[in-house]
Structure formats: structure tokens, C-alpha cells
N, C-alpha and C positions, 0 to 999 in steps of 0.2 A: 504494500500500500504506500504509495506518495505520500508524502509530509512534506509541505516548507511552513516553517512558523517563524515569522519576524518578530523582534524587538528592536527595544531600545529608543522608539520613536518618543515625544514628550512636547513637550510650550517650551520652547527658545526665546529669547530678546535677539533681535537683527542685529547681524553681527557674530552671534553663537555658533557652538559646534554641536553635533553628535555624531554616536558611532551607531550606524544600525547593525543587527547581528540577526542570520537568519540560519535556522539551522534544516539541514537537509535531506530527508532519510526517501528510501524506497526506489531509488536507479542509482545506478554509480556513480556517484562524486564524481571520484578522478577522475574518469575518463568525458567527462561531460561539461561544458561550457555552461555557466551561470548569468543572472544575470539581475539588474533591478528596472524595476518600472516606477510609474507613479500614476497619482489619479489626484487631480485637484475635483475641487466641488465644480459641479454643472460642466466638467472637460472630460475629453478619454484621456484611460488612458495610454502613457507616454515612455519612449526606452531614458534610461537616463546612461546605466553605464554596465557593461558585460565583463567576462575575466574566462577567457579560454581552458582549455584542461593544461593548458603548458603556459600559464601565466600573463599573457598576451591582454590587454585592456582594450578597452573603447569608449569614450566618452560622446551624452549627449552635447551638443552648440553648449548650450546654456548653461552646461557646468563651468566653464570654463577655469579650469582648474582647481574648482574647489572643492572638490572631493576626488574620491579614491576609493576602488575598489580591491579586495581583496581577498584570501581563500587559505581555509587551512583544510589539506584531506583529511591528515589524519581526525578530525572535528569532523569534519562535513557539515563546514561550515562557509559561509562568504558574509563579506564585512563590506559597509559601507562610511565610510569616515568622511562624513559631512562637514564644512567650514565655513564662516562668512555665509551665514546662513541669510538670505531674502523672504519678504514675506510672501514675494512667490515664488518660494519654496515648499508653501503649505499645499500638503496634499497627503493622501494615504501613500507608502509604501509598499512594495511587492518585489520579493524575490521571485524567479522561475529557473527552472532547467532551459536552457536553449534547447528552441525544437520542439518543445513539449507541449501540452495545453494547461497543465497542473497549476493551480494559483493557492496560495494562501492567504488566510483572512486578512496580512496587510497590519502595519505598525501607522499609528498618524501623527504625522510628523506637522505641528503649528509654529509658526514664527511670528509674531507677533511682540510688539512691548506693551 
């Protein structure tokens, strides 16, 4: 059975960081490319940034360099290490397997002062 369950989402002041943390189980980790999405209110949703099974990254425009994507197998885990956070940054969170259709309920991430 697929599992992906996000954390670590929370109310930021602009400006702020977080780390989101989404944990993995039911296909193989390693050998499979991850990735995050987002969904603001009244928008679809959006890719923001992926991490290949050999490390390899990809960023949406809009990050532009403020976050970071990451992965531990032995975990089966991918990490998202958010910066200089915007308040349109607010939106639900979602990890997936690339390639797949499996979604999880989504961490929500507000920026806001």
C-alpha cells in the first residue's frame, strides 16, 4: 500500500523558513524520483521542485533559489527546506513519486504576519 505523509508545514512571518518532511513507504524509494507540488486556495495544483533516484534536482521559476530539495533512502524520506518565505507561498503541500498518481493529505504551509 502507498503512503506519502507530509509534515512540518505551520504560520510563518515573511521572510521565515521551514523544513517540510514527507515520509515514503509502498514503491521503492531508491530507485524512484520524488517530488513536491503545491495547491494554493481557488488555484491547481503546481510542481515546485523534484530530486531524481541519483540526486539530480529541479526547480519551479518561482523558487528561485529559495528552497531545496532533498532525500534520504535509507529514511524514505524527501525534504523540503523552504526560505524567505512569500505570502505566496501559502498553499497546501504535497509530496509524490514521479510517475505515479498517489497523493497524500498535504502539510499547509501559511505565510503570513
Amino acid at each position: 500500500q502507498v503512503q506519502l505523509v507530509e509534515s512540518g508545514g505551520g504560520l510563518v512571518q515573511p521572510g521565515g523558513s521551514l523544513r517540510l518532511s514527507c515520509l515514503a513507504s509502498g514503491r521503492r524509494f531508491s530507485f524512484l524520483g520524488m517530488g513536491w507540488y503545491r495547491q494554493a486556495p481557488g488555484k491547481q495544483r503546481e510542481f515546485v521542485a523534484q530530486i531524481t533516484s541519483g540526486g539530480n534536482t529541479k526547480y519551479a521559476e518561482f523558487v528561485q533559489g529559495r528552497f531545496a530539495i532533498s532525500r534520504d533512502n535509507a529514511k524514505s524520506m524527501v525534504y523540503l527546506e523552504m526560505n524567505s518565505l512569500e505570502p505566496e507561498d501559502t498553499a497546501v503541500y504535497y509530496c509524490r513519486f514521479l510517475g505515479y498518481p498517489d497523493w497524500g493529505p498535504g502539510t499547509q504551509v501559511t505565510v503570513s504576519s
